[in-house]
N, C-alpha and C positions, 0 to 999 in steps of 0.2 A: 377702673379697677386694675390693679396690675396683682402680676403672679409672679412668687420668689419662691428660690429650694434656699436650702440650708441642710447642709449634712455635716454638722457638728454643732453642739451646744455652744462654741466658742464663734461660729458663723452667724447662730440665730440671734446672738448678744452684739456681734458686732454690725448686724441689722439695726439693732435697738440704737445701740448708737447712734446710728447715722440718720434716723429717725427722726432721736431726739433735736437734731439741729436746725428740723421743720417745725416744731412747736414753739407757741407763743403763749403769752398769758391769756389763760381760759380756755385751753386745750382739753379738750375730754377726745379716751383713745380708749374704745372697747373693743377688748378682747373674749375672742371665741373659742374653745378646744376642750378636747378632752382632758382627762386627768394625766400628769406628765408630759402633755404636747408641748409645751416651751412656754406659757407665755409668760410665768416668771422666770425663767433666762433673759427673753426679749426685754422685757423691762429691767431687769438688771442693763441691760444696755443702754438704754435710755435714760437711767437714773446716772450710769457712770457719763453718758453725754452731757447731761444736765449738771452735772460735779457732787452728786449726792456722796458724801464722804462717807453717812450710817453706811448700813450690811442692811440690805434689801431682800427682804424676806417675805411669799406670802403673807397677807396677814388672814389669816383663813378662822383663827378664832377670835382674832382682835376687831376681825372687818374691817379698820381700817386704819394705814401705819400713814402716817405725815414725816417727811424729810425733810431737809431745808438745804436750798443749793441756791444755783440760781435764782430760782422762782423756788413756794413753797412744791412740792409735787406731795397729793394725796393717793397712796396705792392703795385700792379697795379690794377686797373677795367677796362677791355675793356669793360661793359655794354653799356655806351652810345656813345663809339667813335669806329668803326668798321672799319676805314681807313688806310690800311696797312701803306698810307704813312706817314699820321698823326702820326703812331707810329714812324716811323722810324725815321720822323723829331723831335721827343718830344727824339730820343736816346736810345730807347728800346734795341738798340745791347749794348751800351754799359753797360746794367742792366745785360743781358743772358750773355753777357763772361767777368766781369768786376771780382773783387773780392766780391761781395757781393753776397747774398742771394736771388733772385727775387722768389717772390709770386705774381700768377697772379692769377684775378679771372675773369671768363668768356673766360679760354684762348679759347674756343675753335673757336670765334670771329676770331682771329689772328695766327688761326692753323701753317699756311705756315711760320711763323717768330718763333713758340715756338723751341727751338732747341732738337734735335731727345733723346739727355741725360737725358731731364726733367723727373722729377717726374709726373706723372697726377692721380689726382684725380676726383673721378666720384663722388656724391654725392645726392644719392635719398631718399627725403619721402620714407617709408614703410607707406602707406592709413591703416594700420590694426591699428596703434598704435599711440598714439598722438605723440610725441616727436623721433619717433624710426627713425634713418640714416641707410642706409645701404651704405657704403665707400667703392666704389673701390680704390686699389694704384694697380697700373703697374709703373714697374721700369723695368730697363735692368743691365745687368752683376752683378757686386757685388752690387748695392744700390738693386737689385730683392733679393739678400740673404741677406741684411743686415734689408729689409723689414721682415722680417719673426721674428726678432727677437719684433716687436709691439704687433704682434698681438695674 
Protein backbone atom coordinates (compact mmCIF):
# COMPACT_ATOMS: atom_id res chain seq x y z
CA UNK A 1 0.00 0.00 0.00
CA UNK A 2 1.42 3.37 -0.52
CA UNK A 3 0.21 6.82 1.11
CA UNK A 4 -0.27 10.25 -1.10
CA UNK A 5 -1.35 13.95 0.17
CA UNK A 6 -2.79 16.14 -2.31
CA UNK A 7 -3.56 19.57 -1.43
CA UNK A 8 -5.41 20.85 -4.30
CA UNK A 9 -8.28 19.54 -6.56
CA UNK A 10 -5.85 20.09 -9.43
CA UNK A 11 -3.08 17.62 -7.55
CA UNK A 12 -5.70 14.92 -6.63
CA UNK A 13 -6.59 14.86 -10.62
CA UNK A 14 -3.09 15.04 -11.71
CA UNK A 15 -2.78 11.72 -9.32
CA UNK A 16 -5.58 10.28 -11.54
CA UNK A 17 -3.66 10.85 -14.27
CA UNK A 18 -0.72 9.35 -13.82
CA UNK A 19 -2.55 6.42 -12.56
CA UNK A 20 -4.31 6.06 -15.33
CA UNK A 21 -1.01 4.99 -17.39
CA UNK A 22 -0.91 1.86 -14.91
CA UNK A 23 -4.18 0.46 -16.19
CA UNK A 24 -4.89 -2.09 -18.59
CA UNK A 25 -7.79 -3.87 -20.10
CA UNK A 26 -9.97 -5.26 -17.31
CA UNK A 27 -8.92 -2.91 -14.71
CA UNK A 28 -11.45 -2.37 -11.88
CA UNK A 29 -10.19 0.52 -9.36
CA UNK A 30 -12.49 1.18 -6.26
CA UNK A 31 -12.88 3.86 -4.66
CA UNK A 32 -13.49 4.86 -0.99
CA UNK A 33 -14.56 8.35 0.74
CA UNK A 34 -16.66 10.42 1.92
CA UNK A 35 -19.11 12.82 0.21
CA UNK A 36 -16.75 15.61 -1.66
CA UNK A 37 -13.36 13.59 -0.74
CA UNK A 38 -12.16 13.77 -4.37
CA UNK A 39 -12.79 10.74 -5.99
CA UNK A 40 -14.58 12.28 -8.92
CA UNK A 41 -11.62 14.68 -9.33
CA UNK A 42 -9.21 11.64 -9.15
CA UNK A 43 -11.04 10.03 -11.80
CA UNK A 44 -11.45 13.02 -13.91
CA UNK A 45 -7.72 12.31 -14.02
CA UNK A 46 -7.66 9.14 -15.12
CA UNK A 47 -10.36 9.57 -17.71
CA UNK A 48 -8.14 12.77 -19.08
CA UNK A 49 -5.04 9.91 -18.99
CA UNK A 50 -7.04 7.56 -20.75
CA UNK A 51 -8.07 10.52 -23.54
CA UNK A 52 -11.75 10.38 -22.40
CA UNK A 53 -12.79 13.72 -24.59
CA UNK A 54 -16.86 13.44 -22.82
CA UNK A 55 -17.02 15.75 -19.39
CA UNK A 56 -16.75 13.11 -16.60
CA UNK A 57 -19.24 13.42 -14.26
CA UNK A 58 -20.60 11.36 -11.30
CA UNK A 59 -23.00 9.31 -12.41
CA UNK A 60 -24.92 9.17 -9.03
CA UNK A 61 -28.50 8.82 -10.68
CA UNK A 62 -27.61 7.30 -13.90
CA UNK A 63 -25.24 4.54 -11.91
CA UNK A 64 -23.53 4.26 -14.52
CA UNK A 65 -21.81 6.76 -17.46
CA UNK A 66 -19.63 4.67 -20.19
CA UNK A 67 -16.71 6.90 -22.23
CA UNK A 68 -14.94 5.78 -24.95
CA UNK A 69 -11.06 6.62 -25.20
CA UNK A 70 -8.69 4.46 -25.42
CA UNK A 71 -10.30 1.61 -23.93
CA UNK A 72 -14.20 1.77 -23.22
CA UNK A 73 -13.95 3.09 -19.30
CA UNK A 74 -17.32 2.37 -17.23
CA UNK A 75 -17.69 5.11 -14.12
CA UNK A 76 -20.07 3.74 -11.74
CA UNK A 77 -21.71 5.34 -8.37
CA UNK A 78 -23.09 2.78 -5.86
CA UNK A 79 -24.06 5.90 -3.65
CA UNK A 80 -27.70 5.69 -4.08
CA UNK A 81 -28.32 2.04 -5.21
CA UNK A 82 -26.81 -0.46 -2.59
CA UNK A 83 -28.74 -3.75 -4.18
CA UNK A 84 -26.33 -6.25 -5.01
CA UNK A 85 -28.82 -7.48 -7.33
CA UNK A 86 -29.84 -4.37 -8.95
CA UNK A 87 -26.23 -4.42 -9.83
CA UNK A 88 -25.91 -7.55 -11.25
CA UNK A 89 -29.20 -7.02 -13.23
CA UNK A 90 -27.84 -3.37 -14.67
CA UNK A 91 -24.29 -6.05 -15.85
CA UNK A 92 -21.92 -4.93 -13.42
CA UNK A 93 -19.90 -8.43 -14.21
CA UNK A 94 -19.83 -7.75 -17.44
CA UNK A 95 -17.91 -4.03 -16.61
CA UNK A 96 -15.18 -6.13 -13.92
CA UNK A 97 -14.17 -8.83 -16.59
CA UNK A 98 -15.06 -7.11 -19.94
CA UNK A 99 -12.26 -5.38 -21.79
CA UNK A 100 -12.70 -1.98 -20.53
CA UNK A 101 -11.64 0.00 -17.54
CA UNK A 102 -14.34 0.26 -14.54
CA UNK A 103 -14.02 3.06 -12.04
CA UNK A 104 -16.36 2.62 -9.10
CA UNK A 105 -17.25 5.08 -6.60
CA UNK A 106 -18.53 4.00 -3.27
CA UNK A 107 -17.39 0.55 -4.10
CA UNK A 108 -17.36 -0.25 -0.75
CA UNK A 109 -21.39 -0.50 -0.94
CA UNK A 110 -20.88 -3.50 -3.24
CA UNK A 111 -17.67 -5.01 -1.59
CA UNK A 112 -18.79 -8.77 -2.22
CA UNK A 113 -19.05 -8.19 -6.37
CA UNK A 114 -15.66 -5.83 -6.47
CA UNK A 115 -13.35 -8.46 -7.92
CA UNK A 116 -10.26 -9.46 -5.30
CA UNK A 117 -7.59 -7.75 -8.54
CA UNK A 118 -9.05 -4.19 -8.15
CA UNK A 119 -7.27 -1.37 -7.38
CA UNK A 120 -8.86 0.37 -4.11
CA UNK A 121 -8.63 3.54 -3.22
CA UNK A 122 -9.28 5.09 0.36
CA UNK A 123 -9.57 8.79 0.17
CA UNK A 124 -9.70 11.23 3.45
CA UNK A 125 -9.99 14.83 4.39
CA UNK A 126 -6.86 15.73 6.33
CA UNK A 127 -9.27 18.40 9.21
CA UNK A 128 -5.67 20.44 9.55
CA UNK A 129 -5.81 21.69 6.02
CA UNK A 130 -8.43 22.99 3.68
CA UNK A 131 -7.95 21.16 0.45
CA UNK A 132 -5.36 18.42 1.87
CA UNK A 133 -6.30 14.28 0.73
CA UNK A 134 -4.53 11.85 2.10
CA UNK A 135 -4.92 8.66 -0.85
CA UNK A 136 -4.68 5.25 0.16
CA UNK A 137 -3.93 2.79 -3.22
CA UNK A 138 -3.57 -0.98 -2.22
CA UNK A 139 -2.84 -3.22 -5.12
CA UNK A 140 -1.58 -6.83 -5.13
CA UNK A 141 1.44 -8.50 -7.26
CA UNK A 142 2.84 -6.34 -9.97
CA UNK A 143 0.15 -3.35 -10.20
CA UNK A 144 1.52 -3.09 -5.87
CA UNK A 145 5.21 -2.48 -7.77
CA UNK A 146 4.06 -0.75 -10.50
CA UNK A 147 2.21 1.57 -7.76
CA UNK A 148 5.38 2.80 -6.39
CA UNK A 149 6.45 4.18 -9.42
CA UNK A 150 3.35 7.54 -8.69
CA UNK A 151 4.25 8.26 -5.89
Amino acid sequence: MITLITRSAIETEALGEKLSRLLKKGAVVAFVGDLASGKTTMIRGICRGLKIQQQVESPTYTLVNEYNGKVPVYHMDCYREHRIEEWLELGVNDCFYGDGITLVEWADTIQELIPKTAIRIVINHRIEEENCREILIRASGEQERDLKQIG
